[in-house]
N, C-alpha and C positions, 0 to 999 in steps of 0.2 A: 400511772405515776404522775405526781404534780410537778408543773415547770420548776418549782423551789429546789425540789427535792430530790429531780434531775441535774440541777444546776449546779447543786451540793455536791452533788458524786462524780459531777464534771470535776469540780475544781480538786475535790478529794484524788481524782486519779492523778490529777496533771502536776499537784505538787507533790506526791507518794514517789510517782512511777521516774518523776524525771530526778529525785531525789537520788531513788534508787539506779536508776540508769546511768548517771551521772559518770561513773568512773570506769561504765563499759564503753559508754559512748568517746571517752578522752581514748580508749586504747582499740577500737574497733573500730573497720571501717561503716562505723554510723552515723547519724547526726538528729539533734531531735526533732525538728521537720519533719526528717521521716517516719520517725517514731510516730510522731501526734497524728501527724496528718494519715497515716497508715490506720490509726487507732479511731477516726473522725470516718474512713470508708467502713472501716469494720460495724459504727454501731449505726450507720447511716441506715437510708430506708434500703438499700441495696441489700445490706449485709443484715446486722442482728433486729434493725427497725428498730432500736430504741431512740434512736434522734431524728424526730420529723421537723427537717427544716429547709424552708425555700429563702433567696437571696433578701425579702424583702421581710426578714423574721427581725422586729424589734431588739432582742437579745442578742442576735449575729453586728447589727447595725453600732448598739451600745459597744459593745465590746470591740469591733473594728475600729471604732471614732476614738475611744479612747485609749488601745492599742497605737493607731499610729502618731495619735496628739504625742503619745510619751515618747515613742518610736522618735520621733522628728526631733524634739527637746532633745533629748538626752544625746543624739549626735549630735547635733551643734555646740551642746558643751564641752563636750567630750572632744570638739577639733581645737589643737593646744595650736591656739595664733599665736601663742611666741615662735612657736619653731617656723609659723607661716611668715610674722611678720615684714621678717626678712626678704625679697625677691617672693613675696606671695604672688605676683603674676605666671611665677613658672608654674604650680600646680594648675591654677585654673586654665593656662592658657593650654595646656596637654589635657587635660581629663573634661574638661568642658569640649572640646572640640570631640573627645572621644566617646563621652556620650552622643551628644549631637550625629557622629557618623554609625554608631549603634541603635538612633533612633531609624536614620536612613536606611540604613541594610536590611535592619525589621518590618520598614513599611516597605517596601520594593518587595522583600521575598512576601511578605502578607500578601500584596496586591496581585502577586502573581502565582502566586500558591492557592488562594483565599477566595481570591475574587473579590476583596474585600473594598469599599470604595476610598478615594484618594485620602478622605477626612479617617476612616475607622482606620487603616493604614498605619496611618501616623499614631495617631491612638493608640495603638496594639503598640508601635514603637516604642513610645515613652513609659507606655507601661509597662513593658520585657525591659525596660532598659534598668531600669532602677533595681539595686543590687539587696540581697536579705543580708541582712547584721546578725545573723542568728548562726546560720553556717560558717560565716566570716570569720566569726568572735574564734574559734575553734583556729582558724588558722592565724590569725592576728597576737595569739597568746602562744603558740608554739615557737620557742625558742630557737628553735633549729633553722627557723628561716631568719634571713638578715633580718634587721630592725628598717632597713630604709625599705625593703622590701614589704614588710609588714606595715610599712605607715602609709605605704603607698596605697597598698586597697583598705587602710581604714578612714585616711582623705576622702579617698574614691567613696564610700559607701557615706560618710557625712555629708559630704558636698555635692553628689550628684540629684540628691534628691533637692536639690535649688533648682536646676536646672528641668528637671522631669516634672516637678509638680507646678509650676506655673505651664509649661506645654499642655498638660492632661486637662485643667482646670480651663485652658483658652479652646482647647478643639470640644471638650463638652461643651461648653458656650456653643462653637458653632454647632454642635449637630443638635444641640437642642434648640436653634433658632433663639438664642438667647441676643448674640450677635448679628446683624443683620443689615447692619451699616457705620458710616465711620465712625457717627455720633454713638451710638451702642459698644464698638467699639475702644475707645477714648474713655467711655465710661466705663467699661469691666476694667478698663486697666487701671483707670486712678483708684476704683475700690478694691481689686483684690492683688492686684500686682504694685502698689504704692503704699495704700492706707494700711491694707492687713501688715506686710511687714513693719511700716511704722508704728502700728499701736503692738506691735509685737513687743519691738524693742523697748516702746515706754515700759509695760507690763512687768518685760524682765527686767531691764535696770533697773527701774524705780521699786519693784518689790524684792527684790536681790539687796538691793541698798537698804530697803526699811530692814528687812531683818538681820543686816547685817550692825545695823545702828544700836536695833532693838538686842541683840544678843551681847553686843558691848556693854548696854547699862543694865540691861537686866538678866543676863545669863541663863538666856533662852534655854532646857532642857533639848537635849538633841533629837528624841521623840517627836517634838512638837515641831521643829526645825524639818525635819524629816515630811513629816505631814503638811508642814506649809510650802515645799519643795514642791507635791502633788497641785497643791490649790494652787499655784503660781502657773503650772503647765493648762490646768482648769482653766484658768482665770484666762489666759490669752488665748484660748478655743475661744473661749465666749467674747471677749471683746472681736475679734475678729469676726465671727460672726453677726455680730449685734451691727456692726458698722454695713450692713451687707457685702462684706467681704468674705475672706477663703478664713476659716480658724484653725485649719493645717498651718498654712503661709505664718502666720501669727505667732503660734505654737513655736515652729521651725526659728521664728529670729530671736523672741521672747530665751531661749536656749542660746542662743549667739548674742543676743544683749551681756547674758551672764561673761561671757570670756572676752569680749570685745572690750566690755568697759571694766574689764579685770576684776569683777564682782565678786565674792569668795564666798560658793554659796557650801555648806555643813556636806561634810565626808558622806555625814550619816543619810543626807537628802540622796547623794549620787547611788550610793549603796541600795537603800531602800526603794529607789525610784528605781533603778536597774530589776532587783528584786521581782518591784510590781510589775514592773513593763514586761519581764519574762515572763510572771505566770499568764498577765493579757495575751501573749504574743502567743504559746504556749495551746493556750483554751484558743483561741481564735484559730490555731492551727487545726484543731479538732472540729469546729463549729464550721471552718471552710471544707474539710474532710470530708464532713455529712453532705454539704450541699453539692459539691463537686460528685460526690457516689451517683447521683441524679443527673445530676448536669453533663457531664462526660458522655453520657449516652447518646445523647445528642449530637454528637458530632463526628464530621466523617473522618476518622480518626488518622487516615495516612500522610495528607495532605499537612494534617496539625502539629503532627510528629516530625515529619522532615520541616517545616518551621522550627522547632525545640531545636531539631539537630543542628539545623542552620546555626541560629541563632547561637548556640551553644561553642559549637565545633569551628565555626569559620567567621561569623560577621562578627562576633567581638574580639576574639584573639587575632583575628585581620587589621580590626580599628586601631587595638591596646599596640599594637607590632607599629603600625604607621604610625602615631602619634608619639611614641615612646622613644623614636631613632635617636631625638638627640640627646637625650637619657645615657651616662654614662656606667652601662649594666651590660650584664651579660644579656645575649638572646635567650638562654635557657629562663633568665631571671623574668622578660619581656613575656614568652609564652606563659608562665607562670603567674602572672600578672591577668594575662589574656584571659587563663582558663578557669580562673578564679572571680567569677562574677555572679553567682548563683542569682537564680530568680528566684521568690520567695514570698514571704510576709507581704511585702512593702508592694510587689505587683497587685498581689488579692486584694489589699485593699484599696488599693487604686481603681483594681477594676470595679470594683464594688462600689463606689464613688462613682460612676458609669450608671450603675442600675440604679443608685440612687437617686440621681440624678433624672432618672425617665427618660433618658438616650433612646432611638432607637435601636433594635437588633442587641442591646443592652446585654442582654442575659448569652448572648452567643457569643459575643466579646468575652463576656466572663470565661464562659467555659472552655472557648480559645488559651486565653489566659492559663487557666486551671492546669490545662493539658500539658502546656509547655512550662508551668511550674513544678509540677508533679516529674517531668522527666526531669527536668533539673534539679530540685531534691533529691531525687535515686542517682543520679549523677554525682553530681557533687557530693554529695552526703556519704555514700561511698569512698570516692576517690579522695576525700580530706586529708583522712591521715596515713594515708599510703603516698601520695602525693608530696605530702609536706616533706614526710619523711624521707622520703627518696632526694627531693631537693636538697634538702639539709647536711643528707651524705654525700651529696656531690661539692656543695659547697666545701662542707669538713672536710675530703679526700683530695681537693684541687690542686694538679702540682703551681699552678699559677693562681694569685688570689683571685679571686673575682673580685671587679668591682664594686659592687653592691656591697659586699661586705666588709668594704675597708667607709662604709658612710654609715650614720646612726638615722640624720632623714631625708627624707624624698626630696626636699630641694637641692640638699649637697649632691646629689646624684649626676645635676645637672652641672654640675662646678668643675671645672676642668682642674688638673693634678697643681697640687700646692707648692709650686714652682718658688713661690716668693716668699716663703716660708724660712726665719731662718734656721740654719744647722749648728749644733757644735758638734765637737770632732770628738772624738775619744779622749784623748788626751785631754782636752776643755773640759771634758764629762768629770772623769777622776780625780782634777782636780777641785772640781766643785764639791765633790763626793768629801774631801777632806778638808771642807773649806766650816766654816762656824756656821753658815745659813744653807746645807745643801739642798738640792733641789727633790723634790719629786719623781722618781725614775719608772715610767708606763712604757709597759710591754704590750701592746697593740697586733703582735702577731695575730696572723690570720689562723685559725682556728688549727688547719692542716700544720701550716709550719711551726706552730706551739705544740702541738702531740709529736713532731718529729725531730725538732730538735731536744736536746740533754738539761738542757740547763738555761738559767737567766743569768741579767747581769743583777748580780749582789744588792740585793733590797728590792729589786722593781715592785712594783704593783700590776696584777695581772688583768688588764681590761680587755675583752675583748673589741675590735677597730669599732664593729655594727655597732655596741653599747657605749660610746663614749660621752653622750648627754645625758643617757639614765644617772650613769657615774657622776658628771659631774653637778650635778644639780644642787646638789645637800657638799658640796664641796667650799672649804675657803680658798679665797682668793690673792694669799698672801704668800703663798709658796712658788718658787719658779718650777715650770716641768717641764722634762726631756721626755718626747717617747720617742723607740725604740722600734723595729719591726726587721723583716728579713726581705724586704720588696723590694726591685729596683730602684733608685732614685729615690727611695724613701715613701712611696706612696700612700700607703698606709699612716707614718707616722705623721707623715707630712699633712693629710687630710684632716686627723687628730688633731695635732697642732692648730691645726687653721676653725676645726672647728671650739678648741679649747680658748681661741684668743677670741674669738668671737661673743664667747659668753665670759671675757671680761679677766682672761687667766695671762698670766705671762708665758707662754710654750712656745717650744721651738722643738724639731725633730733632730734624734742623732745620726751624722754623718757617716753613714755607711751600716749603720746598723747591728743590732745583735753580732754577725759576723767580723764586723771590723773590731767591733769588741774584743771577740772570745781571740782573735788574732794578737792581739797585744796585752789583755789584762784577765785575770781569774773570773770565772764564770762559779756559780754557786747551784745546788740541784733545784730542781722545779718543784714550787709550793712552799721554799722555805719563809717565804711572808703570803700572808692569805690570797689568795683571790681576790678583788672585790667581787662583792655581788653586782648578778643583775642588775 
């Protein structure tokens, strides 16, 4: 059979199968990782022998490079710096240090598990460290878990790969004696840790702006918009590379140019590109599948496994628990956070970036690699949505709210209770209620106390506390609002408030809440004005 005509029935299965798997994998404990990558051992030379392919296979190589050029893009864009803007040192200053101690635990238990040297160590670090957006996505889209909670590992999965791929790119340098003094040095760093993220950001600003120009005068078809999305992630590979720098690094800012300098690049690009970058991610899942059937054999597999387990079980939900403290969340919420780090994608092709590279012991890193990604897919990938799920009823059943769920994002988490916030009282409330310009009335209860109590106060609007930025986004700014909750001291409504004046609303929280309500004035049944939506 011809490489064409194998490659066809690749892409023919990976868009069929995941089409059709699609809506087993949202309700079963699956994920497609492990689908693909299951289906990549099956036709490997192990199993059916229809895919012969070694790490240094030109088709494996194209489809990784372009895999994670999109991979890198599309988080970057996809990190909304408005909600960073704000106190942006708190994330970094928590999840940067948490990778960092996740690169350290990996190379300590490497070096002593491994026997691996001080340089491959770290290595195997930064490359275990880096989290897959594949299995994420699945938990990051499930409602059931808070919103700040969910924004937290999809910060985490956009931003740490800033952090991991300048480390990977500096220790390949040294082991391939690329490095070798200060002056060597100095100069990797101006070209791939200075220039490539610079000409990144040219790339994307400036070509985010041409066709944003271009579609003003001339009403660009979204088609062509779409496909110019792809050549823009293209286009900063290659300038990156061209400069002898990294065209990952490039890729990566050219993506953060778009949201940084507020660029507004077509719905249809994010979509389309997403799309594509799945079905690359997808096939590449398959193409690592085949090589890993080989590769794995090679190694002595006890040693590699209590690494996975390590890694897995105890050095990052150690780090995420440490760095998290002053995080105003539940520990359930912290461990949850922890054990939510799958290896994945974004390791293979890191490692892969190793072999290509001409590292030594190169192809043994991989397969390292491999080993402890492969447990992690069948880990995680399982316990996804049984996890999530179980979280989410702990949350929904809590006689006391959790914190996590009275914030929509991860910096609010760090914000101590909205003390300064101010209150009206009930009586203040009713009469505004009857006044010519009333106000806005948000019911912010927490998930549990809105299923147990009866009724709302007359009109509210039903927001859940995690959702109150989704909500207010598409909102005007011209109405006063009270919300409402059943929490102590108002905590809930009071967070609400602080986060509604923040994005530019008049709010204040009511005085005693739901209860102090229903104590003095008529309460109405639940649902008699919609929900808002998600």
């Amino acid at each position: 059979m011809s490489e064409l005509v194998l490659g066809m029935g690749l892409i023919a299965i990976v868009l069929t199968v995941s089409a059709l798997a699609s809506g087993l994998v949202e309700r079963a404990p699956l994920s497609f990782p492990l689908i693909f990558l299951g289906l990549g051992f099956l036709l490997g030379e192990t199993g059916l022998g229809v895919i012969e392919m070694d790490t240094h296979n030109p088709v494996l190589e194209a489809v990784a490079t372009i895999s994670l050029s999109l991979v890198l893009f599309l988080d970057a864009v996809q990190v909304q710096v408005d909600e960073l803007r704000r106190d942006w040192h708190i994330p970094f200053l928590t999840l940067i240090p948490g990778t960092l101690l996740v690169i350290g635990g990996i190379a300590v238990a490497s070096y002593v598990l491994l026997g691996t040297t001080p340089v491959q160590s770290l290595l195997l670090g930064a490359i275990l460290a880096s989290t897959d957006p594949v299995v994420l996505r699945d938990i990051i889209r499930d409602e059931r878990v808070p919103r700040s909670i969910r924004r937290a590992l999809g910060i985490e999965a956009g931003m740490n790969d800033i952090v991991v791929l300048p480390i990977v790119l500096v220790l390949i340098a040294v082991l391939t004696e690329r490095i070798s003094g200060a002056s060597d040095l100095m100069g990797f760093i101006v070209r791939v840790l200075l220039l490539s993220p610079f000409v990144g950001l040219v790339v994307g600003g400036v070509g985010a702006r041409l066709m944003g120009a271009a579609d003003q005068r001339y009403n660009i078809r979204s088609e062509y918009q779409a496909m110019y999305g792809i050549g823009l992630v293209l286009a900063a590979f290659y300038a990156g590379t061209a400069i002898n720098g990294d065209g990952f690094l490039a890729a990566f800012f050219a993506g953060l140019a778009v949201t940084l300098f507020n660029v507004s690049l077509c719905q249809c690009f994010l979509e389309y590109g997403e799309v594509t970058a799945e079905m690359m991610m997808l096939l590449a899942f398959v193409l690592f599948g085949a090589v890993l059937s080989t590769l794995l054999g090679t190694l002595a597999f006890w040693p590699v496994f209590a690494l996975a387990v390590l890694e897995i079980a105890v050095i990052r939900p150690a780090a995420l628990m440490l760095v998290l403290q002053r995080a105003y969340m539940s520990n359930l919420a912290r461990l949850f956070i922890g054990w939510f780090g799958p290896r994945g994608l974004n390791s293979l092709l890191l490692g892969l970036l190793v072999v290509q590279a001409g590292a030594p012991d190169a192809e043994h890193l991989l397969a390292i690699t491999g080993l402890v990604v492969v447990t992690s897919v069948i880990v995680h990938g399982i316990s996804a949505t049984p996890v999530s799920g179980w979280y989410g009823r702990r949350v929904a059943s809590a006689e006391s709210t959790l914190q996590e769920e009275r914030e929509s994002t991860f910096t609010g988490l760090f914000e101590p209770e909205a003390t300064e916030i101010d209150r009206n009282t009930v009586d203040e409330l009713a009469a505004m209620l009857e006044s010519e310009s009333p106000p806005l009335v948000l019911d912010v209860r927490s998930r549990a106390h809105y299923e147990r109590d009866a009724g709302q106060i007359p009109g509210s609007v039903r927001v859940p506390p995690d959702l109150i930025e989704e909500w207010a986004a598409d909102q005007p700014r011209d109405r006063r609002i009270v919300a409402y909750c059943t929490c102590p001291n108002e905590a809930s409504s009071g967070r609400a408030a602080r986060q509604l004046r923040a994005m530019g609303f008049d709010a204040r929280a009511l005085l005693g809440g739901y209860n102090a309500w229903e104590a003095s004035y008529p309460v109405e049944p639940k649902g008699l004005v919609p929900i808002a939506p998600a």
